[in-house]
N, C-alpha and C positions, 0 to 999 in steps of 0.2 A: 235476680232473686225473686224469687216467687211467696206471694202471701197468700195463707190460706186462711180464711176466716170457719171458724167451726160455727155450728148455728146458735148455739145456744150463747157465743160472742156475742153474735151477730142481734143477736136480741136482746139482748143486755147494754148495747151499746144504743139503739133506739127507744131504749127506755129510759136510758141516760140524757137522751139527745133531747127527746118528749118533754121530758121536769124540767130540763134545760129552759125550752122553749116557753111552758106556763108557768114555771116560777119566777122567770127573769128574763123573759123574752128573748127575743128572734136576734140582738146581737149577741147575747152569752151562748144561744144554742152554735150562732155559727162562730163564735169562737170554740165551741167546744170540737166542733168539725174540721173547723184549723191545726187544733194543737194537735188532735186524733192522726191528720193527717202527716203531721210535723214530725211527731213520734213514731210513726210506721216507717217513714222515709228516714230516720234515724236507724232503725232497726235494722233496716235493710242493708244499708254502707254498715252498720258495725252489728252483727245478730248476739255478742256476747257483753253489749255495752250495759244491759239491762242488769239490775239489783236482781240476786236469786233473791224467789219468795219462800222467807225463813217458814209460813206454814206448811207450805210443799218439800220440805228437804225430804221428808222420807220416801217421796216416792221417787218410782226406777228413771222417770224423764227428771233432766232440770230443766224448771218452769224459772223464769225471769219475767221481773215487771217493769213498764215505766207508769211515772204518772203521769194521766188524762189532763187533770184537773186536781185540787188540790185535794180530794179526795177520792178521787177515782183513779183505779189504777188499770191496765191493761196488761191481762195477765197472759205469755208466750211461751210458746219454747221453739228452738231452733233445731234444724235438721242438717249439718251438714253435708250428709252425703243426697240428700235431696233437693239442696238448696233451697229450701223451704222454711216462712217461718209460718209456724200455727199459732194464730191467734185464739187461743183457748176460752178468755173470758173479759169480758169490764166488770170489775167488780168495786163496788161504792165500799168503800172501807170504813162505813158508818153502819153497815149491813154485820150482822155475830159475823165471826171468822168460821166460824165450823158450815157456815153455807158455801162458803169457796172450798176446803178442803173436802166437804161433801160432793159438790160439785167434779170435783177432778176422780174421780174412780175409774 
């Protein structure tokens, strides 16, 4: 199984990782790097274990999430005939909703 991380992921989850680190220090940032990892490799043995994300249902891909953290969520969607899963976003779900569904176009 191959993961792709999209960039805008990609920086959303080092921005995660960053608050992690100066709001609660260097063991919660690397536990947040643990479960990150925990949940990828979940993803990978099963690509449709993930919750669909009920604000994405209208569009043509299904995106599916897990949680990061107890508010952060990692938002995917899988490719089967690519064996690929795309990491599309982290999104803090204390953030309005309409910046993740804005985000996906």
């Amino acid at each position: 199984m191959v993961v792709d991380w999209r960039e805008k992921a990609q920086q959303h989850w080092i921005e995660q990782l960053e608050y992690c680190a100066q709001t609660f220090g260097e063991p919660t940032a690397s536990g947040f790097i643990k479960s990150t990892d925990a949940r990828i490799e979940r993803i990978c043995k099963f690509p449709e274990s993930g919750t669909r994300e009920p604000l994405l249902n209208d569009k043509e891909m299904v995106y599916r999430y897990v949680f990061v953290q107890k508010h952060v969520k990692l938002i995917y969607r899988y490719d089967e005939e690519l064996q690929t899963v795309f990491i599309e976003d982290v999104w803090n779900t204390k953030i309005l909703p309409e910046h993740l569904v804005d985000g996906m176009k």
